[in-house]
N, C-alpha and C positions, 0 to 999 in steps of 0.2 A: 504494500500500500504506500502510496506518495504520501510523505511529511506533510501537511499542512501547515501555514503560519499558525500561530499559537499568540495569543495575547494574554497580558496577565491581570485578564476582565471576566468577573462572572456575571454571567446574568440573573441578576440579584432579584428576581420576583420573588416578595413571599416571603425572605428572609428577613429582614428586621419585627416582622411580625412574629416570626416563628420565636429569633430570641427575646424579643419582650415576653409571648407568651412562656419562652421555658419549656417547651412544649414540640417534639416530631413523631410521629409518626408512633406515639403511644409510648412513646420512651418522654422522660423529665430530662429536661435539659440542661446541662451547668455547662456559662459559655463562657471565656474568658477571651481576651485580644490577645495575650500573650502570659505564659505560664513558662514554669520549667518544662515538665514533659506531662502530658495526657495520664500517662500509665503512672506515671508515681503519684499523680494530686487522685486518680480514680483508688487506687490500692488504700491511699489514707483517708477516703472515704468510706469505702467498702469497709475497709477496718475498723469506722465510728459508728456504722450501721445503715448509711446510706443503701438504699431500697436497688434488688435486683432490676437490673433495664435502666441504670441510670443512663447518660451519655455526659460526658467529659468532654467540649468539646475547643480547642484554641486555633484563635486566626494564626500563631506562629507560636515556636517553642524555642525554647532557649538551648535546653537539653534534650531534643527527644533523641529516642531510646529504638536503638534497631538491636536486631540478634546477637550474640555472645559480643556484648557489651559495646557495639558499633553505636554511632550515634545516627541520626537521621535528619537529613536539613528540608527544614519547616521555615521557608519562605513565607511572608505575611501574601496572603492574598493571592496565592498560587495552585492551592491543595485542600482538601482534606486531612486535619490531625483530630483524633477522638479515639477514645477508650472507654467500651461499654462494662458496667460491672456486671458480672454474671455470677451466680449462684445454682448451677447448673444440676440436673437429678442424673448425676454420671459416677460411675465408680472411682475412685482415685486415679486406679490406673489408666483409663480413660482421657482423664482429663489433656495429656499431652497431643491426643488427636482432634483436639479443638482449633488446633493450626492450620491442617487441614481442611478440616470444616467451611472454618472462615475463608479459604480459598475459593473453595466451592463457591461461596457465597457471591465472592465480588467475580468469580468469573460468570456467573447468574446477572449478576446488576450488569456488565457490560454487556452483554447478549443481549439482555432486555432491552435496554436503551439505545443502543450503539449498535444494534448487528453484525459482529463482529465477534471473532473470536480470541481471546487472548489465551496466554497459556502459564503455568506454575511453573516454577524448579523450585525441585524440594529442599524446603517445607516451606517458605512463606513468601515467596517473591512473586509479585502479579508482573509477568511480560505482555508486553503488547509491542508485535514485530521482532523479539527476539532483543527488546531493551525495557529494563526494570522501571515500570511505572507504580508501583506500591508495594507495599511490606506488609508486614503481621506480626506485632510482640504477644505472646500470648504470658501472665506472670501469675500466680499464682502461692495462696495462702494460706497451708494446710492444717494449721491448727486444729481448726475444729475439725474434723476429718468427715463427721457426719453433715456438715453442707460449708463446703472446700468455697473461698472464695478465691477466685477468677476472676481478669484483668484480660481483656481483649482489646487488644491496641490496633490499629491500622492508619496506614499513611499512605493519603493517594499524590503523586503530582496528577493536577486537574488542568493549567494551564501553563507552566512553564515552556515557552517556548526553549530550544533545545539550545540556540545561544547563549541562553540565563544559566544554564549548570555549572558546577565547578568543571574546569578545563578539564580533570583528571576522569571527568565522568559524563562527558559528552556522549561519547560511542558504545556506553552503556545504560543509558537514562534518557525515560521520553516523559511524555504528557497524554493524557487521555486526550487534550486538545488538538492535538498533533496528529493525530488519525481521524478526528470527529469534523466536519464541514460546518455543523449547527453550532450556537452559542452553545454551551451546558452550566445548565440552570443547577447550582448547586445543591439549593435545597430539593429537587427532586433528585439529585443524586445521592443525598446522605441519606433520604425517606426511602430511595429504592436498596441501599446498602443494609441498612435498621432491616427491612420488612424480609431481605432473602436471608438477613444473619438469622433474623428469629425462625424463619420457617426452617433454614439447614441444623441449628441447635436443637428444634421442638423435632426436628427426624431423627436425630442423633438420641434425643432422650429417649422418646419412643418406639423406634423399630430398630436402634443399634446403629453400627458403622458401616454397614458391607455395602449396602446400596451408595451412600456417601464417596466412599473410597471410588466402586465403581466409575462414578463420575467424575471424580477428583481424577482418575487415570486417564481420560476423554483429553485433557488441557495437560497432560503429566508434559513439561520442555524439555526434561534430560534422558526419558527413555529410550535406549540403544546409540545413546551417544557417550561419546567419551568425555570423562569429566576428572575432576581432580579433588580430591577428601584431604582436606588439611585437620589431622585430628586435635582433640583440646591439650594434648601435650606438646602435637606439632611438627607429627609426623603426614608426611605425604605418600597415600594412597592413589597411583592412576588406575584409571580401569572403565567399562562397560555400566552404566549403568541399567539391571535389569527391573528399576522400578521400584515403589514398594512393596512390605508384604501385606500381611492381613489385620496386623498391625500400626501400618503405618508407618514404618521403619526403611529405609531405602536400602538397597540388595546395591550392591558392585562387585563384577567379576573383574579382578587385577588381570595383567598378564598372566601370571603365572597358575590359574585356573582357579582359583581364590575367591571363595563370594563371602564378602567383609558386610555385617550387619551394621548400618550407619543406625547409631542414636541423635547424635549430634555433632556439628563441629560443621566447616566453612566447604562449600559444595561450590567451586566453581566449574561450567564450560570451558569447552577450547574455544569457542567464540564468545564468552562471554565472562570479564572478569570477574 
């Protein structure tokens, strides 16, 4: 698909009403213009008692928070930053396939609106074109082990034109804008993001993962390509990757006939840093 120009203009219908009222799409609202990060102000909410289906939501962050402790730049006025609390009826174990989940979900809101298809590398990166336009922190707090709370974080760029990135991440960072021809009316994109999170969580509670996964395989970026596992001590793994399993856990056959169960740690492409 051809780049489109990108401006860093929403078409703002609807939205100063939505944060006066506090109020989208059945979720309470806490808005701020600029915070440290979404996911640490929702975690010390949740923690005070703040009601499951909050939304956390800031025009810009000072500190947001991407995966094994990366940060995430939150341009004012360019994106999507929000972190819903979730109180979710999942077993502990469970809980780390909500990454996935939430994938599903915004690769739903883009189809829905957009017609088009983007696609995942595992676990939380939304691509569109084969360049990272959103993320997924998922954090969680298990004390009370009988209802875990949960921090679902996501970061969209919405209109960053591709000259606006840091140099170092041009030729791997786009914008939903950049593929879309129409304005995008933000507030129907956080109300369409709200309404597929809650329907992919409320499947996940009630009939399990398998059908979820299924789909999440549909958008899988790195199945049968070759990719690179940097583990959290920081060793480098090459290999095939053959997917998740049942799970959720991502499979890599190395050269040497090797299939390495990924739990965690840095999953780059050969095209894609």
């Amino acid at each position: 698909m051809t780049e489109k120009i990108a401006e860093n203009v929403f078409d703002e219908t609807g939205w100063k009403e939505m944060v006066r009222a506090g109020e989208i799409a059945g979720h309470s609202l806490v808005y701020f213009q600029q915070i440290d990060s979404t996911n640490s102000r929702a975690m010390e909410m949740g923690l005070a008692g703040a009601h499951a289906g909050t939304v956390v939501f800031a025009e810009s962050q000072t500190g947001g928070k991407g995966r094994l402790g990366k940060s995430w730049d939150s341009p004012a006025g360019s994106g999507l930053y929000f972190s819903i609390i979730l109180r979710p009826a999942l077993a502990i174990g469970d809980l780390s396939k909500i990454t996935l989940a939430a994938g599903v979900a915004l690769c739903r809101m883009v189809r829905r609106l957009y017609s088009f298809s983007p696609q995942i590398k595992w676990p939380n990166d939304l691509l569109v074109a084969n360049r990272k336009c959103g993320g997924i922190l998922v954090e969680a707090d298990l004390r009370n082990q009988s209802a875990p709370l949960v921090i679902l974080g996501i970061g969209l760029n919405v209109t960053t034109p591709s000259i606006d990135f840091p140099e170092e991440l041009r030729e791997s960072a786009t914008s939903l804008q950049c593929h879309v021809d129409i304005p995008i009316r933000r507030k129907e994109l956080l109300e369409t993001v709200l309404v597929e999170t809650d329907a992919v969580i409320g499947q996940f509670e009630q009939q399990g993962f398998a059908d979820i996964l299924k789909e999440w395989k549909k958008y899988d970026a790195t199945l049968g390509r070759t990719l690179t596992w940097i583990t959290a001590d920081r060793q480098v793994v090459k290999g095939v990757s053959l997917g998740p399993d049942n799970e959720g856990k991502l499979h890599i056959k190395s050269g040497d006939g090797r299939v390495h169960e990924v739990i965690s740690g840095d999953i780059r492409l050969a095209s894609y840093p």
